[in-house]
SEPAMAR-598804 format. One record per residue (C-alpha): residue number from 1; x, y, z. Coordinates in Angstrom, 1 decimal, always signed. Example, Ala and Ser with C-alpha at 12.3 -4.5 7.8 and 13.67 -1.06 7.14 Angstrom:
REM SEPAMAR-598804
   nr      xx      yy      zz
    1   +12.3    -4.5    +7.8
    2   +13.7    -1.1    +7.1
REM end
This chain:
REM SEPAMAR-598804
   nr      xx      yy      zz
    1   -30.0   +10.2    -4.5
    2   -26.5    +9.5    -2.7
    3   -25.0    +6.8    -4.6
    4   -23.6    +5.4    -1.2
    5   -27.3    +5.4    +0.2
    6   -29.1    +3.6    -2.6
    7   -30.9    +0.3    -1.4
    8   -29.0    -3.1    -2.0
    9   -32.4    -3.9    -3.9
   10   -31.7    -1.7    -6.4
   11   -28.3    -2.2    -6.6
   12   -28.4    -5.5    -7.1
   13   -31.2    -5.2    -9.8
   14   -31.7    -6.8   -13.1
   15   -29.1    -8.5   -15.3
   16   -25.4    -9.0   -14.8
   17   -24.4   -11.1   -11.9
   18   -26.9   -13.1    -9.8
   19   -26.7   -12.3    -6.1
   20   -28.7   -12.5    -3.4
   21   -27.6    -9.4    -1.3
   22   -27.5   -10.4    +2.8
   23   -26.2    -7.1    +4.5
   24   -24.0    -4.8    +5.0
   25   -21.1    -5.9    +6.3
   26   -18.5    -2.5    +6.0
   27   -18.8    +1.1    +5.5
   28   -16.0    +2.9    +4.5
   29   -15.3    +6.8    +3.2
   30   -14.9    +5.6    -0.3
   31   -17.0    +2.5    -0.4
   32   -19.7    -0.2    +1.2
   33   -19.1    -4.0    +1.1
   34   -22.4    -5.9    +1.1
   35   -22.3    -9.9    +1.5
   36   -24.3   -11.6    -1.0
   37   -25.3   -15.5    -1.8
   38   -24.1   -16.0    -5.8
   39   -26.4   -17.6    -7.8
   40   -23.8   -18.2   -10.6
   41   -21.5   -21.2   -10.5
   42   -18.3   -19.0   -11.6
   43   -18.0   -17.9    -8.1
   44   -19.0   -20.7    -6.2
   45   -15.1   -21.9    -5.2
   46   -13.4   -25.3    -4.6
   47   -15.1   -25.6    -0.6
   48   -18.6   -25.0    -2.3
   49   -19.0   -21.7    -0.6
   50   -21.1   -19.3    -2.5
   51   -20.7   -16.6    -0.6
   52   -19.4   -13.5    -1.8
   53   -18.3    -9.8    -0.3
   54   -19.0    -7.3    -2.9
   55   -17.1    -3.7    -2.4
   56   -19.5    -1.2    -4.0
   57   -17.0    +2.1    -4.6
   58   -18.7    +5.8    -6.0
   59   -16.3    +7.0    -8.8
   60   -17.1   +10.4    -7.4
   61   -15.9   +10.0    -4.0
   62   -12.8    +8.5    -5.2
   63   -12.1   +11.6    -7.9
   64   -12.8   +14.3    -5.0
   65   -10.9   +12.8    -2.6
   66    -7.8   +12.0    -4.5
   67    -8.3    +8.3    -4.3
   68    -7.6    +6.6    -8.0
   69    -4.2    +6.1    -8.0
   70    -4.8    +3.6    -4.4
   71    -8.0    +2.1    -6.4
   72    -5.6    +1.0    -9.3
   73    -3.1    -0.4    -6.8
   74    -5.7    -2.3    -4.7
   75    -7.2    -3.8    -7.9
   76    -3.7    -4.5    -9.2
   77    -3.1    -6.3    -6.0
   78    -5.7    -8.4    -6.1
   79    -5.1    -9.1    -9.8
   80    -1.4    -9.8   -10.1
   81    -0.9   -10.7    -6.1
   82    -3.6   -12.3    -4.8
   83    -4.9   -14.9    -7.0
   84    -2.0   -16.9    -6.0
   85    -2.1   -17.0    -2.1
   86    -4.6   -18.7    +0.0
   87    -3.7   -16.4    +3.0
   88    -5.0   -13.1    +0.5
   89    -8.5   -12.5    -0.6
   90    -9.2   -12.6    -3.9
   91   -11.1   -11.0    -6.5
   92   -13.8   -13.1    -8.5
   93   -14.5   -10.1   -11.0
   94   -14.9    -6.5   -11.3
   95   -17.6    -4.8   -12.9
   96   -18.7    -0.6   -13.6
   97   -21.4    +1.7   -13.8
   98   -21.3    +5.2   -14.7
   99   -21.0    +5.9   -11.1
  100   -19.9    +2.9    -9.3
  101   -17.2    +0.4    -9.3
  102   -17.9    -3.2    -8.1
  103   -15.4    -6.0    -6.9
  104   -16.5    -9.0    -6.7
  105   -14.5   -11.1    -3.7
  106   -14.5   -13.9    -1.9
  107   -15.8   -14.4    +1.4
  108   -13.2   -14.1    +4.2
  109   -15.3   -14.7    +6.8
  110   -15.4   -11.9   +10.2
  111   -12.4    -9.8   +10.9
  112   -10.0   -10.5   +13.6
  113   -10.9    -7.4   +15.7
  114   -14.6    -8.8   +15.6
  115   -12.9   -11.9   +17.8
  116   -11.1    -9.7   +20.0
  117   -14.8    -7.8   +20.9
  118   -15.5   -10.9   +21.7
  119   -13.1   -12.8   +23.3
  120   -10.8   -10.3   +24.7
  121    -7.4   -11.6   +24.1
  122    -6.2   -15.1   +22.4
  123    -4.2   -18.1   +24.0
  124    -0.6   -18.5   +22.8
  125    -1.8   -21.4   +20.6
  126    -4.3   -19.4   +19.0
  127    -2.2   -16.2   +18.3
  128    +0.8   -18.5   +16.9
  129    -1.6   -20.6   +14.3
  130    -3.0   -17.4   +13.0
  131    +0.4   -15.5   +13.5
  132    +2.2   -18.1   +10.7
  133    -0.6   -17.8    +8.2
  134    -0.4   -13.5    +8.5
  135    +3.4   -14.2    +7.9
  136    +2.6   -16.3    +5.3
  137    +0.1   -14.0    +3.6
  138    +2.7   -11.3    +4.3
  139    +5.6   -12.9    +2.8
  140    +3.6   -13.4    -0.4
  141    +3.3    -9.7    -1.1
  142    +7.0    -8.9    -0.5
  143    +7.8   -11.7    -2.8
  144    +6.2    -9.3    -5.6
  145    +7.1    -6.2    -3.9
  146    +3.8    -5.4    -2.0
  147    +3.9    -3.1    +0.9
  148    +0.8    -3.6    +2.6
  149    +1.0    -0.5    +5.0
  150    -2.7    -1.6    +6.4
  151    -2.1    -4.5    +8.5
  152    -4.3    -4.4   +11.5
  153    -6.8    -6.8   +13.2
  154    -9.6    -5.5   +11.1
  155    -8.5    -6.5    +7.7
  156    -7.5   -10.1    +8.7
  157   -10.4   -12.6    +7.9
  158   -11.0   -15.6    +9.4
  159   -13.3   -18.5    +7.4
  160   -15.4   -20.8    +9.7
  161   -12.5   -23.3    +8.8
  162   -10.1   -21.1   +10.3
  163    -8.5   -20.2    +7.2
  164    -6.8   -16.7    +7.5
  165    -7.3   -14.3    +4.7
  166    -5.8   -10.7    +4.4
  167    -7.8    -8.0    +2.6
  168    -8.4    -4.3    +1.9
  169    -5.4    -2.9    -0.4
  170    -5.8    +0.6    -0.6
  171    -2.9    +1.5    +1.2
  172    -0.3    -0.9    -0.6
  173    +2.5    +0.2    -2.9
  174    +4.7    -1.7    -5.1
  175    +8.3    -1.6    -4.4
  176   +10.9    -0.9    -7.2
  177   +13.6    -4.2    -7.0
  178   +16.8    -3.3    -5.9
  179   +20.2    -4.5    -8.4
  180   +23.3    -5.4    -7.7
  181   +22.6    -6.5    -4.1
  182   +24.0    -9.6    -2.4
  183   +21.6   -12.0    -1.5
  184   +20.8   -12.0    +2.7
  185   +20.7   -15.1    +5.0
  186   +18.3   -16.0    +6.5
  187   +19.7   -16.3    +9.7
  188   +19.4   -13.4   +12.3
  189   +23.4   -12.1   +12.8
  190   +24.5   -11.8    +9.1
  191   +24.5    -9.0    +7.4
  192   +20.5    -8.3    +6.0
  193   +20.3    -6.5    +3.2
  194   +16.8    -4.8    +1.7
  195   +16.1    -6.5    -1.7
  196   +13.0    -3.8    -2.4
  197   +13.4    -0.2    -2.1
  198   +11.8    +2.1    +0.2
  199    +9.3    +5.0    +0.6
  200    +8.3    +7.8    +2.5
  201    +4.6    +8.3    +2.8
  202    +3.1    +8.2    +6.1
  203    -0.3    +6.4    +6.3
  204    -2.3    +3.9    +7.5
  205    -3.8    +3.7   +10.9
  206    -1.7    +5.6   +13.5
  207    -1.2    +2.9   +16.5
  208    +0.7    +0.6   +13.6
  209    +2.7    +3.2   +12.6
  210    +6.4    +2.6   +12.4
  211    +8.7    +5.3   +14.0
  212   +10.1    +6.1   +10.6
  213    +6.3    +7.1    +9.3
  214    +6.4    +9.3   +12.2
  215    +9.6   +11.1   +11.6
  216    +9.2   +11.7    +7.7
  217   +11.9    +9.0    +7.4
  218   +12.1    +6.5    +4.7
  219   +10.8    +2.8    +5.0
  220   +10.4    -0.5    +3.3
  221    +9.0    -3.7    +3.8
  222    +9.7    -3.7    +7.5
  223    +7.1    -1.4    +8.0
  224    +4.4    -4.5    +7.3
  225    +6.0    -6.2    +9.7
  226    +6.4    -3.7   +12.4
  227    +2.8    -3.9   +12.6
  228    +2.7    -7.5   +12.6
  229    +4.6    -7.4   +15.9
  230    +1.7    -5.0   +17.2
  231    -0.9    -7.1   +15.9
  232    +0.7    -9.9   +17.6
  233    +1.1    -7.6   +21.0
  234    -2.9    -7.1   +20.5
  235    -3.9   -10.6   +20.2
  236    -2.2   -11.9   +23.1
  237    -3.3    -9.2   +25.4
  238    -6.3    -7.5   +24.2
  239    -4.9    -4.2   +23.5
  240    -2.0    -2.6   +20.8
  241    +1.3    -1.9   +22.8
  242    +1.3    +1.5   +22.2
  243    -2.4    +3.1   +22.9
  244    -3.2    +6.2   +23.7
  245    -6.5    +9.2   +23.7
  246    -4.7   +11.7   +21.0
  247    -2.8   +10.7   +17.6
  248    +0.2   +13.2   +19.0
  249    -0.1   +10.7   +22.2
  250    +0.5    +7.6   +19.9
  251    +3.3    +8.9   +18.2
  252    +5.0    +9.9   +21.3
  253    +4.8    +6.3   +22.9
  254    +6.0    +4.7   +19.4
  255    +9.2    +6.3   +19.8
  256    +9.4    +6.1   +23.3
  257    +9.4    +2.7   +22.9
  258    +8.7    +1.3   +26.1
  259    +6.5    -2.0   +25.9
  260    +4.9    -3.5   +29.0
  261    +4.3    -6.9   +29.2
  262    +1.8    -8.6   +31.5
  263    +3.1   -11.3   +33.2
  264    +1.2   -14.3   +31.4
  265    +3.1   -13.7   +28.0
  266    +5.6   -16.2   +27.3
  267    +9.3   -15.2   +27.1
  268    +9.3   -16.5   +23.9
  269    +6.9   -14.0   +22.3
  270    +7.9   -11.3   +24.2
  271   +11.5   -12.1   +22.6
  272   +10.0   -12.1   +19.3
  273    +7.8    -8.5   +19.8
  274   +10.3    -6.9   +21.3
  275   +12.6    -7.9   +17.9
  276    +9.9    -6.8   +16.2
  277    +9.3    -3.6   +17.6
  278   +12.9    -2.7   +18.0
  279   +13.7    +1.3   +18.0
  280   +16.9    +0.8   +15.4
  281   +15.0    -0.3   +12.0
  282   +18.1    -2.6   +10.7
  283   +18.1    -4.4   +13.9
  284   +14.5    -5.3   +13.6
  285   +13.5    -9.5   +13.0
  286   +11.3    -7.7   +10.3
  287   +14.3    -6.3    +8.3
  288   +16.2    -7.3    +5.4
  289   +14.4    -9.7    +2.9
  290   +15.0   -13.2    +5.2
  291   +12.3   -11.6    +7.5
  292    +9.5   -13.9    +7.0
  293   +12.0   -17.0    +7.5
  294   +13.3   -15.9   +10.7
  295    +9.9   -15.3   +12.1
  296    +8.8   -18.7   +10.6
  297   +12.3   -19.8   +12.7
  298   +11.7   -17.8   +16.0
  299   +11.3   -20.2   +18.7
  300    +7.6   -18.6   +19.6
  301    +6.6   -20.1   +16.1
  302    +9.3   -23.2   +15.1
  303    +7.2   -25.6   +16.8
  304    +4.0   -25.0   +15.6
  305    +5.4   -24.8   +12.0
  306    +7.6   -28.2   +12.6
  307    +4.4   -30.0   +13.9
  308    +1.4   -28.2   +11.5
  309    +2.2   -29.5    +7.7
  310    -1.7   -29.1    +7.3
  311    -2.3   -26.4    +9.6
  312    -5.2   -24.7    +8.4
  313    -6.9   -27.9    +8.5
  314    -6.1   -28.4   +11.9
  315    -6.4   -24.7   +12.7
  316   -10.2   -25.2   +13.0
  317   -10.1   -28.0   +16.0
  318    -7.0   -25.6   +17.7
  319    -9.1   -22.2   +17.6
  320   -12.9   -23.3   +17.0
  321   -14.2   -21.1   +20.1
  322   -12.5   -18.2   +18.7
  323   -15.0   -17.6   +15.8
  324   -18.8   -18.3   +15.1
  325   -20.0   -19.1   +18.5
  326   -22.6   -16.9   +16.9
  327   -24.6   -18.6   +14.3
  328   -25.5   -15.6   +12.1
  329   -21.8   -16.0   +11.0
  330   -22.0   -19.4    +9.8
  331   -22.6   -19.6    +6.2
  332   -24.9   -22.3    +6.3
  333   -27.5   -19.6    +9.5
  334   -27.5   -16.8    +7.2
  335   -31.0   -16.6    +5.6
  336   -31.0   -16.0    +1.8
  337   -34.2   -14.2    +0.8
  338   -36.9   -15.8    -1.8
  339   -35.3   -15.3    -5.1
  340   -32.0   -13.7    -6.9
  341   -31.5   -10.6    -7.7
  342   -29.8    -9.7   -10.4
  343   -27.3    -6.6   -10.4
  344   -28.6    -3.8   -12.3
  345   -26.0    -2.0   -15.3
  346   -22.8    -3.3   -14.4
  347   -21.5    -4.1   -18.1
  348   -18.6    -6.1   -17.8
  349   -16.0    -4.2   -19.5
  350   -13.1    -5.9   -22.2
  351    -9.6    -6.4   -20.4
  352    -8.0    -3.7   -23.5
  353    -9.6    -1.0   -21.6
  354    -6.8    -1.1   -19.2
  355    -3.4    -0.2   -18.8
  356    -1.1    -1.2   -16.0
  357    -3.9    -3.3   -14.8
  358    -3.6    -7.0   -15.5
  359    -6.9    -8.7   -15.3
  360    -6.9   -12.2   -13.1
  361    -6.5   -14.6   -16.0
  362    -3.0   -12.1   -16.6
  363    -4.5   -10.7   -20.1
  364    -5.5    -6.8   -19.5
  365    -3.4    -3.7   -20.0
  366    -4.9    -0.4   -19.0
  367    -5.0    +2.0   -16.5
  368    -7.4    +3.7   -14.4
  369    -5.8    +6.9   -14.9
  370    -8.6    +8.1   -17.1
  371   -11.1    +7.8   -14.6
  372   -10.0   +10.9   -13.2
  373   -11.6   +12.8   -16.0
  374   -13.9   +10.6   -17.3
  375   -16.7    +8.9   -15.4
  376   -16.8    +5.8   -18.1
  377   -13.8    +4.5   -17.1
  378   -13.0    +0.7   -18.0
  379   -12.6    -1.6   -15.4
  380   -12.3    -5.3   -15.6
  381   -11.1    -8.5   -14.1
  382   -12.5   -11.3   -15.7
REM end
């Protein structure tokens, strides 16, 4: 039998964890998440929630298609990254079969694009409370060097609190730091200077692209936020700025550059997209290592961050039509059935077995570079 086609019953089948699977709630090429109600305190977190999104990944998949090198960095995100942002999902634990890999993470809530289905575009309000915490979550994985590379409206989670949450790190790369480099200001004028260095891989969904994926050209962290200026295009009209049928199509308009604005965006953020989104890459508001500070500055988000000390607590009074108008998204509508199950063979592995992985708790250091050849791999964040 498929591995990706197995039943969440017997999945989630005798001892290990305790979880009540729910549904499906992704499908991927390499991998399923399922949302499941824990049964175990360990993952029940500060709000009481005890929901949980495990991502279900077939070792064989990953080996055919080239994938464990972007396995190890996504688990090494969420290990060394995540755990310290509230604007970043994190990983509760990570468990193995002989076939499978298993993350354990929180529960974000639905994805952004799931709101936009819905709702069709956001107010300004709305698009500058959830802009500032995507900055925010952004400017904590440039603070360790992360280039995200997959920023899009379907991997930004939003709790029924309102609480943004990035996720999915298979894209991301870590940066090398940079020496001998003065340190920038962080005021839009002076000289910005790149504290990370750069890279030259294009990926990552083609409408976010930046120009200098499309030309074979080297980039750095501006690329992230690039695509925050699209994503921020999207959410205050409905649709990305540069959309076309063919990927050849998308490319063209990307560096064609032409961005049309309907009349109801402010000229504040159309100032702040169009710095963004600016053809030259070192005249960009995203460029240089001040970025997330000017944005945080730009007078399309200054107010809101001057008068929101508590924003995410407020967010959910600001935005509460945006998400679960449906109840079926609300933690406390979605039925749990009779009794746990438990998960069936996932051993949880000692933190040694890794190197270049460091487990949540900061103790584990191993790679996954043997599971490449070896379908026993280690895995482990505990």
């Amino acid at each position: 039998m498929n591995i990706m086609e197995e039943s969440n019953e017997k999945l989630f089948s005798e001892q290990g964890l305790n979880l009540v699977p729910l549904s499906v709630i992704g499908r991927g090429t390499f991998s399923r998440v399922i949302l499941a109600r824990s049964t175990d305190a360990k993952y029940v977190d500060d709000d009481d929630d005890d929901l949980v999104a495990v991502k279900v990944m077939a070792k064989n998949r990953l080996r055919r298609r080239s994938q464990v090198e972007r396995t190890e960095t996504e688990l090494r995100v969420l290990s060394e990254v995540a755990s310290t942002s509230s604007y970043i999902v994190h990983c509760k634990q990570a468990y193995q079969t002989d076939d499978l890999l298993l993350c354990v993470l929180e529960y974000g809530g639905r994805d952004l694009r799931s709101h936009l289905r819905q709702w069709g575009r956001l107010s300004s309000i709305k698009v500058q409370s959830l802009g500032i915490q995507i900055i925010k979550g952004i400017q904590h994985l440039h603070s360790h060097g992360v280039l995200y590379r997959d920023l899009k409206p379907e991997n930004v989670l939003i709790s029924h609190r309102g609480q943004v949450k990035l996720a999915d790190f298979g894209l991301s790369k870590f940066l090398s730091l940079k020496t001998g480099l003065l340190s920038c200001m962080p005021i839009l004028g002076t000289t910005q200077r790149e504290k990370w260095g750069t890279t030259r891989t294009a990926c990552g969904t083609p409408v976010y692209q930046c120009p200098e994926m499309i030309r074979s050209q080297r980039y750095g962290l501006d690329a992230d936020w690039w695509a925050f200026g699209n994503v921020i295009f999207e959410l205050l009209t409905g649709q990305a700025p540069f959309l076309a049928a063919t990927i050849p199509e998308v490319h063209e308009l990307i560096l064609k550059n032409e961005i049309s604005f309907p009349d109801y965006v402010s000229k504040d953020a159309r100032s702040m997209i169009v710095g963004l989104l600016h053809p030259l890459r070192s005249l960009r508001l995203g460029y240089g290592s001040a970025a997330a500070l000017r944005l945080l500055n730009h007078p399309f988000l200054k107010s809101v961050v001057e008068s929101r000390d508590g924003f995410e607590e407020d967010l959910k009074a600001v935005i509460d039509d945006v998400y679960c108008t449906d109840d079926s998204y609300r933690p406390e509508f979605i039925k749990s059935s009779d009794s746990p199950i438990h998960v069936r063979g996932f051993r949880e592995v000692p933190n040694e077995a890794f190197a270049r992985f460091v487990s949540i708790e900061g103790h584990s250091e191993r790679s996954l570079s043997r599971l490449s050849s070896h379908s026993s791999c280690s895995l482990a964040v505990v």
